[in-house]
Backbone atoms as SQL, in Angstrom:
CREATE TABLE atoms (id INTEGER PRIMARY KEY, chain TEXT, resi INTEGER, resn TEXT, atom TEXT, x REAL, y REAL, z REAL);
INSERT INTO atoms VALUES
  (1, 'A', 1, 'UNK', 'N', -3.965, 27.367, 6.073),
  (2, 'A', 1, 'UNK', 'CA', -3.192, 27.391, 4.875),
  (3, 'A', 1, 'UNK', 'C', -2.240, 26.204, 4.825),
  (4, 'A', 2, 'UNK', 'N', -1.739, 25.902, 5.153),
  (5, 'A', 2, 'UNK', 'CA', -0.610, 24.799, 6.238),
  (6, 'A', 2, 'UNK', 'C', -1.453, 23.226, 5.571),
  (7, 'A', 3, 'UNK', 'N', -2.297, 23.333, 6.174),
  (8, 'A', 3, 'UNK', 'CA', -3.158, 22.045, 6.010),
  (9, 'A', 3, 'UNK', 'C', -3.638, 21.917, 4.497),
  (10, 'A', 4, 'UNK', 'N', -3.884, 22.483, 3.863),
  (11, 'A', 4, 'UNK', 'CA', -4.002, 23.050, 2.349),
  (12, 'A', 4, 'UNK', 'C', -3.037, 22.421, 1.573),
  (13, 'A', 5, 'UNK', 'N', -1.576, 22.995, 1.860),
  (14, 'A', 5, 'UNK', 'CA', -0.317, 22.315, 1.734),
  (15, 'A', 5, 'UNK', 'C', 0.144, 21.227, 2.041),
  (16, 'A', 6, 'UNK', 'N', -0.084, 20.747, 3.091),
  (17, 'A', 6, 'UNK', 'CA', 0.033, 19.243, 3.057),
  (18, 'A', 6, 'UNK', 'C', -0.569, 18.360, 2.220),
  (19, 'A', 7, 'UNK', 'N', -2.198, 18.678, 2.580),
  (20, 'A', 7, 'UNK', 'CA', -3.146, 17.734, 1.460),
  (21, 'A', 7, 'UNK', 'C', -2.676, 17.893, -0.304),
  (22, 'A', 8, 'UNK', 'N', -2.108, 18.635, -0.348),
  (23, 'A', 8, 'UNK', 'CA', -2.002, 18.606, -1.752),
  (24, 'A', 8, 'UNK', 'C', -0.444, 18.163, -2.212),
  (25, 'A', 9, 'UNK', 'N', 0.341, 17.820, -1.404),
  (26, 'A', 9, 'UNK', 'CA', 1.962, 17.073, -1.347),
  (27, 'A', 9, 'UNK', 'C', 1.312, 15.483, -1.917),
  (28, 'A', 10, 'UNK', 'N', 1.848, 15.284, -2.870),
  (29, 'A', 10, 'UNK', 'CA', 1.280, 14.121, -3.433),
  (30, 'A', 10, 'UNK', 'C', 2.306, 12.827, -2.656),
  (31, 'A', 11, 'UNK', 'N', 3.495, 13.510, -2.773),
  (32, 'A', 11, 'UNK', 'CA', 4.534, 12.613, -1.997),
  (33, 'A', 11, 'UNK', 'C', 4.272, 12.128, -1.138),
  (34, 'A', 12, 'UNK', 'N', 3.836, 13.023, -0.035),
  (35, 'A', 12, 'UNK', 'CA', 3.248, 12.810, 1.223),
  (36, 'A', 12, 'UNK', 'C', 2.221, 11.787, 1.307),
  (37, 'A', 13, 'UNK', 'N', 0.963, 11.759, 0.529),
  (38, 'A', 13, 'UNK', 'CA', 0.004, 10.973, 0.212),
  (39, 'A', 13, 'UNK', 'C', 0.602, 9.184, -0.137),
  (40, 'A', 14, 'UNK', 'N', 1.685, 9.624, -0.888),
  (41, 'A', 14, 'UNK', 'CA', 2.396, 7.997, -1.182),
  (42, 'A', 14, 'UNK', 'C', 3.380, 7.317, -0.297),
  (43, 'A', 15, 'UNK', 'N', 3.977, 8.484, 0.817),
  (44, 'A', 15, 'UNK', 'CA', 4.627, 7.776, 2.341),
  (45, 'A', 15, 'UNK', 'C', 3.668, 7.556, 2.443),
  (46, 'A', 16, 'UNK', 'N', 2.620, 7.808, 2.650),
  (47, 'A', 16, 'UNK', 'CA', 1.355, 7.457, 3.989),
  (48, 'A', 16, 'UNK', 'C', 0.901, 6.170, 3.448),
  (49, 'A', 17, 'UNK', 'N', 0.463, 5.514, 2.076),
  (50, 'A', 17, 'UNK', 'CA', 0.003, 4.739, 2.017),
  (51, 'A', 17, 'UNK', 'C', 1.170, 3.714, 1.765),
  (52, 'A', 18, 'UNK', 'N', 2.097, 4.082, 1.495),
  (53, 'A', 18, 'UNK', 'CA', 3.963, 2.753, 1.791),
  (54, 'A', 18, 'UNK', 'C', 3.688, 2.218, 3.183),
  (55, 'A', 19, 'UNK', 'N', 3.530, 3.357, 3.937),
  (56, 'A', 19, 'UNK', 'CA', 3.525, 2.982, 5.577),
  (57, 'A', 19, 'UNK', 'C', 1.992, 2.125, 5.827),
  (58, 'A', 20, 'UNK', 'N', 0.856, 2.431, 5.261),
  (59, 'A', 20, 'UNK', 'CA', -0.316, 1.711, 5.519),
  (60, 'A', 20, 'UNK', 'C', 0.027, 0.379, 4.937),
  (61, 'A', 21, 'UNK', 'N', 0.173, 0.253, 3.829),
  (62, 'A', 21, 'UNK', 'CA', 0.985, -1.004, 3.161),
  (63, 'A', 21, 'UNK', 'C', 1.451, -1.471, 3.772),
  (64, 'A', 22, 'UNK', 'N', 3.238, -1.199, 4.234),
  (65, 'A', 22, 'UNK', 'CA', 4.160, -2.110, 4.944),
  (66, 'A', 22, 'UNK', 'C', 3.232, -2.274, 6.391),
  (67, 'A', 23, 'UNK', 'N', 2.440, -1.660, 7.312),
  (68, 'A', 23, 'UNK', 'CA', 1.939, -2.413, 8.341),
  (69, 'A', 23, 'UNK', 'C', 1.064, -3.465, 8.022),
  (70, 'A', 24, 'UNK', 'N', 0.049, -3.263, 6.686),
  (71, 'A', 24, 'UNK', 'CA', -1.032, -4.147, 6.914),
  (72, 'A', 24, 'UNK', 'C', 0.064, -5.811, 6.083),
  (73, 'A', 25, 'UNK', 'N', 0.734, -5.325, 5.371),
  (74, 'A', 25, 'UNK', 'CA', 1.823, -6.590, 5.600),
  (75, 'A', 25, 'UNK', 'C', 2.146, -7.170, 6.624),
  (76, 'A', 26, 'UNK', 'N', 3.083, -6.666, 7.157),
  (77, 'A', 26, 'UNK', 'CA', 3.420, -7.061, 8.894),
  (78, 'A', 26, 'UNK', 'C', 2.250, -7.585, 9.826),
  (79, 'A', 27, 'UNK', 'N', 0.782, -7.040, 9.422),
  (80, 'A', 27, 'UNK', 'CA', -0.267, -7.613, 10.069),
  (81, 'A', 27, 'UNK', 'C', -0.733, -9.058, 9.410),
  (82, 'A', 28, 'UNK', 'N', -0.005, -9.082, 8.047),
  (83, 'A', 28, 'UNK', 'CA', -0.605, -10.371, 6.958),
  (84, 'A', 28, 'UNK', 'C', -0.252, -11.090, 8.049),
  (85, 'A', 29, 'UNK', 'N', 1.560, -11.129, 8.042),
  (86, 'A', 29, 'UNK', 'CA', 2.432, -11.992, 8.183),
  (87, 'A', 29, 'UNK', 'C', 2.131, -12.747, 9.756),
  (88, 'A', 30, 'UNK', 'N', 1.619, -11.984, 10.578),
  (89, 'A', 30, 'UNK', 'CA', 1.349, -12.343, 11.778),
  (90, 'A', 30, 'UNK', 'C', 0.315, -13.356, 11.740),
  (91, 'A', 31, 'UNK', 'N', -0.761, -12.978, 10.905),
  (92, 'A', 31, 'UNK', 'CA', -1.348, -13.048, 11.054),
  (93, 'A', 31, 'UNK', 'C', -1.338, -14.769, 10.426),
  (94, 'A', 32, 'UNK', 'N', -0.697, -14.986, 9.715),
  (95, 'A', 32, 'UNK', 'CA', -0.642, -16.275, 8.779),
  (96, 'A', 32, 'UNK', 'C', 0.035, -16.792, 9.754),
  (97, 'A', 33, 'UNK', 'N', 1.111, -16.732, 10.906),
  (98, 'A', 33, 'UNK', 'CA', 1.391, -17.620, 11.604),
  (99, 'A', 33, 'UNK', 'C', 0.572, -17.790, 12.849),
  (100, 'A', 34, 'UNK', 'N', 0.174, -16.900, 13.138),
  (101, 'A', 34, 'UNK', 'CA', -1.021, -17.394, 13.913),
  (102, 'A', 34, 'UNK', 'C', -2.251, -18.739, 13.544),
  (103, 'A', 35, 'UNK', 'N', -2.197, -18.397, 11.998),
  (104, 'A', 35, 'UNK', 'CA', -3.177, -19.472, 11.527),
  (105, 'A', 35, 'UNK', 'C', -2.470, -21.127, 11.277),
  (106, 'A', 36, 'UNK', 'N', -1.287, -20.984, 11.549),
  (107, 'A', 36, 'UNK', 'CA', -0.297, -21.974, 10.975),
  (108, 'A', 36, 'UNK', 'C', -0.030, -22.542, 12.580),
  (109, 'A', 37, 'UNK', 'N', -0.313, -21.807, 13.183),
  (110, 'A', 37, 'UNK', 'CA', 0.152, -22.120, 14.875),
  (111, 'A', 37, 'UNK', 'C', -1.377, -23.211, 15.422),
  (112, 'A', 38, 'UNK', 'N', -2.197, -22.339, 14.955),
  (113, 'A', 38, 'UNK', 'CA', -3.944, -22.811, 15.355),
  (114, 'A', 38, 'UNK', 'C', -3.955, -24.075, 14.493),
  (115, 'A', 39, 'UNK', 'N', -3.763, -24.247, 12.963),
  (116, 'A', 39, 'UNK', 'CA', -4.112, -25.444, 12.603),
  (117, 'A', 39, 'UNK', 'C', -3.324, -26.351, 13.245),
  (118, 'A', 40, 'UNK', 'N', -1.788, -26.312, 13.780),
  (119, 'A', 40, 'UNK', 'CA', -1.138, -27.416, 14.454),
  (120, 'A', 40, 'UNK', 'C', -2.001, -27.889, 15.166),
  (121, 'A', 41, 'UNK', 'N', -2.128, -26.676, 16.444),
  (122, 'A', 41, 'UNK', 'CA', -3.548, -26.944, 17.709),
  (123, 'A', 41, 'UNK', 'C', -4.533, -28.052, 17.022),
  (124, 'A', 42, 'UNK', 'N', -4.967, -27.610, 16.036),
  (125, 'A', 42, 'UNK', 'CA', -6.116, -28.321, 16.283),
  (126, 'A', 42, 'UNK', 'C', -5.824, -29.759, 15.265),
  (127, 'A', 43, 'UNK', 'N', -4.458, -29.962, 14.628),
  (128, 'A', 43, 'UNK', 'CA', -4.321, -31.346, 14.252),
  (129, 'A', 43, 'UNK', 'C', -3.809, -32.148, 15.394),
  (130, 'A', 44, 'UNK', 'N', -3.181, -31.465, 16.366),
  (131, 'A', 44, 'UNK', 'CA', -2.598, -32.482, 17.586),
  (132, 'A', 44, 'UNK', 'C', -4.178, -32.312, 18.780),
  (133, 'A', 45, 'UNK', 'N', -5.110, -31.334, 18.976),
  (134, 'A', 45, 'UNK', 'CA', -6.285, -31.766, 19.421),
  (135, 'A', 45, 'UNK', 'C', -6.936, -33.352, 18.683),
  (136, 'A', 46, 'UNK', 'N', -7.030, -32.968, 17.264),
  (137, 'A', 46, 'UNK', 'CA', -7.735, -34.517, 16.633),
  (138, 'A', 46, 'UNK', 'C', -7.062, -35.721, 16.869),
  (139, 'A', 47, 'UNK', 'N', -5.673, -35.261, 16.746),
  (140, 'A', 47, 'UNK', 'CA', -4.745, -36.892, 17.236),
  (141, 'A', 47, 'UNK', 'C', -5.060, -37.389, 18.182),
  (142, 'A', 48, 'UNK', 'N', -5.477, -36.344, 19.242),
  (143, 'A', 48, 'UNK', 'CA', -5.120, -36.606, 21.126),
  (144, 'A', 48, 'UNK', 'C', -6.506, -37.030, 21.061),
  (145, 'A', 49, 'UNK', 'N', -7.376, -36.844, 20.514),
  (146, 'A', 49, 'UNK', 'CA', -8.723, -37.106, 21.200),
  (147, 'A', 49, 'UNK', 'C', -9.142, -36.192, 21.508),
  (148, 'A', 50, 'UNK', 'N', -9.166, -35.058, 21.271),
  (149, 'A', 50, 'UNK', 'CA', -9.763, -33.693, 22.045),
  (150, 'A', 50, 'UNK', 'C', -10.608, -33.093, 21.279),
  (151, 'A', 51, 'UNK', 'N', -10.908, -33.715, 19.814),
  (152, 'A', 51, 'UNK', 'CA', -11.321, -32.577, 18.590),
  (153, 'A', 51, 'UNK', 'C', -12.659, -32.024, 19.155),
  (154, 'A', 52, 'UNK', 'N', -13.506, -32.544, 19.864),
  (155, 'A', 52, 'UNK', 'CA', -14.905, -31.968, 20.061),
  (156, 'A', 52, 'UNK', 'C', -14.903, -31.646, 21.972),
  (157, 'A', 53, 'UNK', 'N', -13.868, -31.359, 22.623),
  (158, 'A', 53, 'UNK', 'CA', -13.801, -31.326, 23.718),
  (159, 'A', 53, 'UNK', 'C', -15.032, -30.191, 23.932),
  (160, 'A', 54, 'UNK', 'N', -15.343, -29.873, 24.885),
  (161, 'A', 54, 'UNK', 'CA', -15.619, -28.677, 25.187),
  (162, 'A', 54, 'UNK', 'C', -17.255, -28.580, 24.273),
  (163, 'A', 55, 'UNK', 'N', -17.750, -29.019, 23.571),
  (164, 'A', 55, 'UNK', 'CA', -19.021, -29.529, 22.665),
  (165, 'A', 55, 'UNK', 'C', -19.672, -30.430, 22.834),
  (166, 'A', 56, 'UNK', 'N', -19.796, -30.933, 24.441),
  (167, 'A', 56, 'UNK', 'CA', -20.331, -32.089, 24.651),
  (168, 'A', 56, 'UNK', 'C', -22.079, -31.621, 25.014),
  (169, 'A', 57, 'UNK', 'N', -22.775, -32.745, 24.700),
  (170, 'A', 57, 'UNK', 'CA', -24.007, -32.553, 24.151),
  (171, 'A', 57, 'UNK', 'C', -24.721, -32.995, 25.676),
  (172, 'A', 58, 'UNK', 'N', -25.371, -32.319, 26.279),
  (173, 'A', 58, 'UNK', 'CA', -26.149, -32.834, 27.839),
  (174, 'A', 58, 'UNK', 'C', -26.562, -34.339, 28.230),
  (175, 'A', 59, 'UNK', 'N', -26.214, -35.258, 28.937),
  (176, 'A', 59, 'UNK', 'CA', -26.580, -36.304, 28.893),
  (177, 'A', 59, 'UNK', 'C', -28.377, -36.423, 28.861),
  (178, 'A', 60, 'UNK', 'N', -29.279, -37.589, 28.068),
  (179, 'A', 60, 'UNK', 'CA', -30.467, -37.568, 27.924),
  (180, 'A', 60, 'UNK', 'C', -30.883, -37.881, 29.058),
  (181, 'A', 61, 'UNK', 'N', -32.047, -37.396, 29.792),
  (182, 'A', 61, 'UNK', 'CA', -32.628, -37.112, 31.501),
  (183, 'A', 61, 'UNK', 'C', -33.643, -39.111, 31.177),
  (184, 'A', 62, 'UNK', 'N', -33.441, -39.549, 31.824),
  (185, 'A', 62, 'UNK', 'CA', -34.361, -41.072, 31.567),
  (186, 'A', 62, 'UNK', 'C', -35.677, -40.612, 32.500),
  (187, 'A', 63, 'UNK', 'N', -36.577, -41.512, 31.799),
  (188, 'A', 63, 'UNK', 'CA', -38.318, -40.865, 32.498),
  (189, 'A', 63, 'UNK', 'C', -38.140, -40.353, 33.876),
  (190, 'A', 64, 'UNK', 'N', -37.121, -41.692, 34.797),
  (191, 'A', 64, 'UNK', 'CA', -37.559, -41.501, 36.249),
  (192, 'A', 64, 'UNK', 'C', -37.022, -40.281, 37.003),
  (193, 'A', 65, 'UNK', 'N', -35.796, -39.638, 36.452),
  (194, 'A', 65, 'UNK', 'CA', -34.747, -38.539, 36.675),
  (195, 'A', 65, 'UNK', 'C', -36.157, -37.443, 36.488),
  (196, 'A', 66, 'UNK', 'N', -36.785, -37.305, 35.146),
  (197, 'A', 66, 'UNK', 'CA', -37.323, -36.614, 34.569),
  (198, 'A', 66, 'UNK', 'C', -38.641, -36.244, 36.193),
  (199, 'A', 67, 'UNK', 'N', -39.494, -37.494, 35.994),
  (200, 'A', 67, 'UNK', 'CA', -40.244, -37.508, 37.138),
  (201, 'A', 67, 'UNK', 'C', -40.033, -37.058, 38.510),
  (202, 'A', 68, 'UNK', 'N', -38.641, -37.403, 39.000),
  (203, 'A', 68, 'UNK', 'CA', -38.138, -36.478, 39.849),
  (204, 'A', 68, 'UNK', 'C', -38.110, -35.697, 40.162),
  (205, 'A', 69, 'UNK', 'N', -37.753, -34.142, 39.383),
  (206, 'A', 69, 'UNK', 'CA', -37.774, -33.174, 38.685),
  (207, 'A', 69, 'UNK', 'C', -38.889, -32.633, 39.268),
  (208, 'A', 70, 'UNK', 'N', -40.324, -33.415, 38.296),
  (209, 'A', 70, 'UNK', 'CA', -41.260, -32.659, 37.826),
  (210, 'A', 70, 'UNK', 'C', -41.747, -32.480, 39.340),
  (211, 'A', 71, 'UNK', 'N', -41.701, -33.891, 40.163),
  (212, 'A', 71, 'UNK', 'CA', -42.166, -34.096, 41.530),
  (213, 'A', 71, 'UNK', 'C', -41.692, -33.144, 42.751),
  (214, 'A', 72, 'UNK', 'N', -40.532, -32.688, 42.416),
  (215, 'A', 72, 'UNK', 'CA', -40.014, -31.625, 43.222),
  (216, 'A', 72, 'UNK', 'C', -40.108, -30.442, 42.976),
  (217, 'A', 73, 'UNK', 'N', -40.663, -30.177, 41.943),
  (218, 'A', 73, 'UNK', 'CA', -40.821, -28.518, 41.329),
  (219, 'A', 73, 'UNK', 'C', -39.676, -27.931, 40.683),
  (220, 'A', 74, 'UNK', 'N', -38.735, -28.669, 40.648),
  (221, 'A', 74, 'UNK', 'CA', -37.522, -28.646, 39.807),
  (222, 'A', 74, 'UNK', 'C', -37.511, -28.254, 38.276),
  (223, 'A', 75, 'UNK', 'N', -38.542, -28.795, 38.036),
  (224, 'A', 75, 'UNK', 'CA', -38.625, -27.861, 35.816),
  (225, 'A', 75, 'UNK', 'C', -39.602, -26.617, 36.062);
């Protein structure tokens, strides 16, 4: 019966979603400086030289490396 009564408190229904509101605010707000923090990161990565760190592409194997390889059972 109890539970009946609650669900039907309309008031109740409009704290609950003030409070879902004011957090997912507080989650905006974080959340936008986080993104304001990351773009710095990654404009002082492009300054420094760092923009593609970590994305480096395998150096190309030349025939004789390659032959090596094949000669040792290595591929």
């Amino acid at each position: 019966m109890d539970e009946k009564k609650e669900a039907a408190d309309p008031m109740d229904a409009v704290n609950k979603m003030n409070e879902a509101s004011e957090r997912m605010e507080r989650a905006n707000a974080k959340r936008e400086e986080l993104f304001a923090r990351q773009n710095a990161q990654n404009a002082q990565n492009v300054l420094g030289g760092k923009a593609d760190a970590g994305n480096t592409q395998p150096a190309e194997e030349s025939p004789e490396d390659y032959a090596k390889k094949v000669m040792s059972n290595a591929v």
